[in-house]
Structure formats: structure tokens, C-alpha cells
Legacy VTK file of the C-alpha trace (Angstrom):
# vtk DataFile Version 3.0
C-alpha trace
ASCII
DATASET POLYDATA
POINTS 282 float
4.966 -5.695 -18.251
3.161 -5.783 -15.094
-0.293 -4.787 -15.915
-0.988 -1.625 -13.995
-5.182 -2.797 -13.845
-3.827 -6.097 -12.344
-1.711 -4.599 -9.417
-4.452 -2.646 -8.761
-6.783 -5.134 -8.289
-5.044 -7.559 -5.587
-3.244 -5.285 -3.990
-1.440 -7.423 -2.325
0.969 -8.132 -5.495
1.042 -4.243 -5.133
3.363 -3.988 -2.107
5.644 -6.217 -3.699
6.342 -4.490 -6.948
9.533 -2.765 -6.356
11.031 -6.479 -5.675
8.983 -7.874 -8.234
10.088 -6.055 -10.776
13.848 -7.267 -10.231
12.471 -10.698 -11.716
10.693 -8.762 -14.653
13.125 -7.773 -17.664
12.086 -6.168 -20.975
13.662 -3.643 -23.409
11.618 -1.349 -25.074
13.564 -0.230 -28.888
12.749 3.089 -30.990
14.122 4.351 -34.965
13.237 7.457 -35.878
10.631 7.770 -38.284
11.076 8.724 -42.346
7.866 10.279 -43.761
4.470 10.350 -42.443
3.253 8.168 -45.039
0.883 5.037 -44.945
3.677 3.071 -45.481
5.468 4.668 -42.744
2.388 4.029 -40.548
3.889 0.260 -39.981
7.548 1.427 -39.380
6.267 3.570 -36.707
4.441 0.993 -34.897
7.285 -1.155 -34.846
9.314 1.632 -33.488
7.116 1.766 -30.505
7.727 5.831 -30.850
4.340 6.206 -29.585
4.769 10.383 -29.869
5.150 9.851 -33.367
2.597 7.259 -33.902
-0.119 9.422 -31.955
0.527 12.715 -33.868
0.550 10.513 -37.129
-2.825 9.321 -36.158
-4.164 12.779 -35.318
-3.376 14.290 -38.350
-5.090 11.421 -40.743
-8.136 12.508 -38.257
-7.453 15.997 -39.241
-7.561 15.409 -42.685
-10.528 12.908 -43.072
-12.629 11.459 -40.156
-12.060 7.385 -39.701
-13.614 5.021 -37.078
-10.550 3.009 -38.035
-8.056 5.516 -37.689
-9.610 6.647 -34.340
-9.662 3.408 -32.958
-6.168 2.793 -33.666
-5.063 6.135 -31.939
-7.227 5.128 -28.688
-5.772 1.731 -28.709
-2.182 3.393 -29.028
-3.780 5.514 -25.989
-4.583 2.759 -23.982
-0.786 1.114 -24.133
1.122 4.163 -23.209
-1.672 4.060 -20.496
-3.613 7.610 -20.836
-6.841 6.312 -20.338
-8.139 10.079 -19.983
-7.199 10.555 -23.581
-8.543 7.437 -25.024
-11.830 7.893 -23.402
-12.144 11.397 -25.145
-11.113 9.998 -28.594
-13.512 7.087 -28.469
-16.272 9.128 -27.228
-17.672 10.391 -30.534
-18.176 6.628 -31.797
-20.249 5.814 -28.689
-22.536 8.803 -29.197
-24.976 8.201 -31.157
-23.629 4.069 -30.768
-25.030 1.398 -33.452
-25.271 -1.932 -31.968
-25.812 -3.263 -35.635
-22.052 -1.940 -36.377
-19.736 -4.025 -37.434
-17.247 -2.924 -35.076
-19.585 -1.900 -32.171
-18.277 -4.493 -29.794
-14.865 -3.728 -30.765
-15.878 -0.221 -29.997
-17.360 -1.626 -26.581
-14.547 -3.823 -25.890
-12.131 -0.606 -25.912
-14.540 1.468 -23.614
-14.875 -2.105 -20.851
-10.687 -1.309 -21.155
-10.736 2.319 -21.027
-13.135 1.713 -17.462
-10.963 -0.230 -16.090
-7.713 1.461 -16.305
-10.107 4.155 -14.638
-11.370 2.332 -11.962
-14.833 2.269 -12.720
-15.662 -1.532 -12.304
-19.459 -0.591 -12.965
-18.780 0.935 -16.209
-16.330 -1.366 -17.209
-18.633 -4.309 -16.258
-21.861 -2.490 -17.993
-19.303 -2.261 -21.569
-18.227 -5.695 -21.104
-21.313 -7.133 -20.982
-22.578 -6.065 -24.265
-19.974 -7.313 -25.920
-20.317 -10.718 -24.591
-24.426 -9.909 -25.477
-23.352 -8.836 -29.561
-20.087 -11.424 -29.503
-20.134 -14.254 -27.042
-16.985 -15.895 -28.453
-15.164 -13.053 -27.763
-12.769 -14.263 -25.682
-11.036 -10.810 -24.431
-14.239 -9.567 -22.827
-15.044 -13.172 -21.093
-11.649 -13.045 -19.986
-11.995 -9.382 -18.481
-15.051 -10.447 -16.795
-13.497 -12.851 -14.980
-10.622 -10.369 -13.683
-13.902 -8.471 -12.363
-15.498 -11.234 -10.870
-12.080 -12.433 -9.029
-11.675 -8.636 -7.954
-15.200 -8.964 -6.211
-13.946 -12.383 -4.717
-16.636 -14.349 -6.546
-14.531 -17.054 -7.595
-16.664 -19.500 -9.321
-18.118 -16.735 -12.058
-14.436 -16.097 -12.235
-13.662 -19.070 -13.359
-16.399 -19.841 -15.466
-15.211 -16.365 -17.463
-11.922 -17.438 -17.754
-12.973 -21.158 -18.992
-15.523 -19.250 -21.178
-12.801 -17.493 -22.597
-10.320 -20.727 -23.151
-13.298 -22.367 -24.971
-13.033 -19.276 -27.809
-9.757 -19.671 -27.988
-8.159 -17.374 -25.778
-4.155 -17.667 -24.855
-3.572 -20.251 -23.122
-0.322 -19.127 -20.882
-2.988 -15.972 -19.768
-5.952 -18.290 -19.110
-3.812 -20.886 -17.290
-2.341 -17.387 -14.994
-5.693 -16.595 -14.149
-6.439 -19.691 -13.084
-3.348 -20.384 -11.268
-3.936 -17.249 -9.592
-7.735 -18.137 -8.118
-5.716 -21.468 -7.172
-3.537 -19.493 -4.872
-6.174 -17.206 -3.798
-7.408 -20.349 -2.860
-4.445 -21.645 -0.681
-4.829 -24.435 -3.535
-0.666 -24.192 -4.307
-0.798 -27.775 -5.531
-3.505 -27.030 -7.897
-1.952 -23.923 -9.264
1.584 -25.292 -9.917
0.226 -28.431 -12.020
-1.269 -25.242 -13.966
1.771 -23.503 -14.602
4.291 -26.498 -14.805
6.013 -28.289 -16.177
8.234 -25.030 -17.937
10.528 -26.461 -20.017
12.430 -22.873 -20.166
12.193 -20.141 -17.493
12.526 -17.795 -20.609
9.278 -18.486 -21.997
7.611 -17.684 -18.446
5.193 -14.839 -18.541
5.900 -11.727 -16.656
2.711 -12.357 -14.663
3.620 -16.717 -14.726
6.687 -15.830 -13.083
4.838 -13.386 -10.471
2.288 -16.133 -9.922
5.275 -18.693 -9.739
6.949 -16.681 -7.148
3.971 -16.764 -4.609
3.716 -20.265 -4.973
7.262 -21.371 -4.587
7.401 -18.996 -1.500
3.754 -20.353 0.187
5.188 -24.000 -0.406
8.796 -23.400 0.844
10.687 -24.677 -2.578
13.310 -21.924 -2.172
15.388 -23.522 -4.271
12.888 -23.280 -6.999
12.313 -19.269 -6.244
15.844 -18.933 -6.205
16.419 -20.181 -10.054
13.164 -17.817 -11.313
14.806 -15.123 -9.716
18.425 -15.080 -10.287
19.015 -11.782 -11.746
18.498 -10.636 -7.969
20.879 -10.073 -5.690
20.746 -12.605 -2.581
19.465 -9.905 -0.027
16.620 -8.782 -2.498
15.644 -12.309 -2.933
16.017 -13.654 0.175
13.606 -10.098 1.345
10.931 -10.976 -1.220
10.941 -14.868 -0.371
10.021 -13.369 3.130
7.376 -10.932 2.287
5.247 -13.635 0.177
5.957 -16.508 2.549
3.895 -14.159 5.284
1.455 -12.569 3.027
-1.504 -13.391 4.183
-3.245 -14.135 1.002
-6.368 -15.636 2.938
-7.426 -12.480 3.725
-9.121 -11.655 1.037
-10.695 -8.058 2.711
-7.713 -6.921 3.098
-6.177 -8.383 -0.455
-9.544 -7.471 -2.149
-11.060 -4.111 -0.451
-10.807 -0.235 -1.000
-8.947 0.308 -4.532
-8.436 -3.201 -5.838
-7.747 -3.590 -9.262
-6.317 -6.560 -11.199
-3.032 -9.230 -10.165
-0.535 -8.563 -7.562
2.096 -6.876 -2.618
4.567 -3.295 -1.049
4.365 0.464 -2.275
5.536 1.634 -5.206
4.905 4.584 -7.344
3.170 4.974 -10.466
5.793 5.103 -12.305
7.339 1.334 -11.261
3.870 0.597 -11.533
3.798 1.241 -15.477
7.229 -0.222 -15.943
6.659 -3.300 -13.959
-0.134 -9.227 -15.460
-4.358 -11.350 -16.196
-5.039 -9.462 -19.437
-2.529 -11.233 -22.094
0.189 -8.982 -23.268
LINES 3 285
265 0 1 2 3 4 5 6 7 8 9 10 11 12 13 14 15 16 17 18 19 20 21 22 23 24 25 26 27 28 29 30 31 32 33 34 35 36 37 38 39 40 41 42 43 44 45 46 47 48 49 50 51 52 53 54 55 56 57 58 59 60 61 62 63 64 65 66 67 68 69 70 71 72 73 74 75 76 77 78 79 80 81 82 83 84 85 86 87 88 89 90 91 92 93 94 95 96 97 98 99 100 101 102 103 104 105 106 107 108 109 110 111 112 113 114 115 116 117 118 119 120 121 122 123 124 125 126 127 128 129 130 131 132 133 134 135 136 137 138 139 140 141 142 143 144 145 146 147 148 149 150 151 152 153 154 155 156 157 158 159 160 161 162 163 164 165 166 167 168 169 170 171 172 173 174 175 176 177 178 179 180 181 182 183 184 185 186 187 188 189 190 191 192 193 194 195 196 197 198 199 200 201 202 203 204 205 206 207 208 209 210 211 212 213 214 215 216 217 218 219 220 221 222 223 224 225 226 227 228 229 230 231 232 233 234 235 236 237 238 239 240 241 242 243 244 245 246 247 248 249 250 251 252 253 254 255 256 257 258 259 260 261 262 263 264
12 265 266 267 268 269 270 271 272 273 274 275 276
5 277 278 279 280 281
């Protein structure tokens, strides 16, 4: 999926989601659930019914307070998206907050995530930091940080974050994105496609590779090449996207970067494309 925090951020991948999403493919599969049981707990998650999974997670809470068990729920939260309810569910293990926890920066880590899907790049910046202050090898933070700092158009921290990251072992393929992305930000095409090639099978693209991919082919006129990443399209659909990323004017990085930007993508579409639609490593 197209991260909803990255279309927000470069807005200019934003206007072009309704086409973009004609590249983008994905199947989502559910089996109804047995018993609640522990066991059950793992069929559940693999169903991806996340009704079920939530309401199996609030009742454990019912029964007996867990910081694991809470943690899971806001994480299950934070994929479906409601950022509103995972913020309320992870509240009670930031007040009173022990830095000396085990899991505090896993518990910071979450709220850094739960900012950002709200928009509150302070916040999410503040929660961030700490972790990288209690666990500088965490790669997932560093790699956040970086998002924030290429959202602000301060390039070089950006990069150092996302380098930061790829020295503790983040994913590679969302790492190399990232990059590729500042590349193009950049007008530095060259740069960003020695990044993202040689692919040795379109099918192992990246939703967001093959988003980044797309720019580039169209900013370097290889149609050819934007024609075999997108061949589920129809020929008017392509030959309309080719055309509205060959002239977006990705230089412009006021009008790419300002008001609500929020993480990778440009055209108009509503929230609900949006969700069903990149640098964050799903």
C-alpha cells in the first residue's frame, strides 16, 4: 500500500494517486475466526479480520491489564489507520512513562507513529527523538526522522537518517526508496535509477519503488520503460499519467513541500483511495 503519511507529505505524489494506484495491486484475504483463544490469537492475525482481532484484544484488556496486549491492539490500530484510537489506548503507558522500561522506546516509537499519521510533525519529531536518545540502532525511528527532515526540505539530515538507519540494519529496498526519492527531489534521475536498478523482476518492485520508478522514467523520457511498469493500465490512463509526471514540477519544492505535507507522493483523491493506494517499509 501507498502509505497514507507519505502522500501526505509530498503532495505532489498526492495528485497522482487515482492513476497511481492503477500500477499498485494487492489482495487483502480474511477466514472467519474459531474460538477466542490464545491459540486463535495467531489465526486471527493471519486473517487480517482486524474487527475480530481488535475486540479479541479488548477483551484480554478487560480481563487482566497488559502493556503487551495493549501495545498489540494500538499497533493493530495504527494499520487499519485510526490513529485517534491508538493514541487513546497507548496513552495510559505514557502517563506516568519509565524511560528505564524495557519497552519504553517501543512505547515511544508507537507514539513518533501515532503523531505522524496525525500530522503533528512536532510531536512526532519530540517521540522520535527519544528513541534514537534510549536506542540509537533503532533503525525505524532514524528512518522516520529522515521522512521528517525530507518533509522540511533539509535534505542532507535526511539523508544522514536514512544512512543512519541502513547502518542498523534497516530494509534495504525502503532505504534505497528514500534515497532514490531525495535523488529525484534533486533532479538527480541518474543518481536515483542506479539506486533502484538493476530489477531483475518488476514483481519484486515495491509499491513505493514502482511510484518512485514511475517519476523517473517519465522526467527522463524512457517511455518505453514506464510503459512495461505499468501495463495493467489501459493506454489512455498511462499515456495521462506519463504526462502529468513529465510536467510536474518537482523543483518546486514550496509548492511540493508547503501547507499539509506529509510523507511520498501528485492529483486529488479521497481518503479512501488514499488508504487503499510508500518511505516507511511495509
Amino acid at each position: 500500500m501507498l502509505n497514507l503519511f507519505v502522500l501526505r507529505s509530498f503532495p505532489f505524489l498526492r495528485l497522482l494517486v487515482p492513476s497511481l494506484a492503477l500500477i499498485i495491486t494487492g489482495c487483502v484475504g480474511s477466514a472467519p475466526p474459531q474460538e477466542k483463544t490464545l491459540t486463535n490469537e495467531q489465526v486471527l492475525e493471519s486473517s487480517g479480520n482486524d474487527i475480530e482481532i481488535i475486540d479479541f484484544y479488548k477483551n484480554q484488556l478487560k480481563e487482566k491489564e497488559s502493556e503487551e496486549v495493549r501495545i498489540k491492539l494500538v499497533k493493530r490500530y495504527l494499520e487499519i489507520k485510526d490513529y485517534d484510537s491508538a493514541r487513546f489506548y497507548l496513552t495510559p503507558l505514557l502517563q506516568p512513562f519509565d524511560a528505564k522500561d524495557p519497552t519504553a522506546s517501543n512505547v515511544l516509537l508507537l507514539a513518533g507513529k501515532i503523531s505522524l499519521g496525525l500530522e503533528q510533525w512536532a510531536e512526532a519529531r519530540k517521540h522520535l527523538n527519544k528513541v534514537q536518545q534510549l536506542a540509537p540502532s533503532n533503525s525505524e525511528s532514524a528512518n522516520l526522522l529522515g521522512i521528517l527532515s525530507a518533509r522540511e526540505g533539509n535534505f542532507t539530515v535526511a539523508r544522514e537518517w536514512f544512512n543512519h538507519a541502513r547502518s542498523n540494519m534497516a530494509d534495504d529496498r525502503t532505504i534505497k526508496n528514500n534515497l532514490a526519492l531525495l535523488d529525484v527531489f534533486e533532479e538527480r534521475y541518474t543518481e536515483a535509477l542506479r539506486r533502484l536498478q538493476p530489477v531483475p523482476d518488476l514483481r519484486q518492485l515495491s509499491d513505493r519503488a514502482r511510484v518512485t520508478l514511475s517519476l523517473v522514467y517519465a522526467k527522463t523520457d524512457q517511455y518505453s520503460a514506464f510503459e512495461m511498469l505499468t501495463d495493467n493500465m489501459g493506454k489512455s490512463e498511462r499515456v495521462s499519467l506519463y504526462q502529468q509526471l513529465q510536467a510536474l514540477p518537482v523543483a518546486d519544492f514550496s509548492a511540493i513541500l508547503g501547507g499539509n505535507a506529509n510523507y511520498d507522493s501528485v492529483t486529488i483523491p479521497n481518503d479512501e483511495e488514499l488508504t487503499q493506494s510508500s518511505l516507511s517499509g511495509q
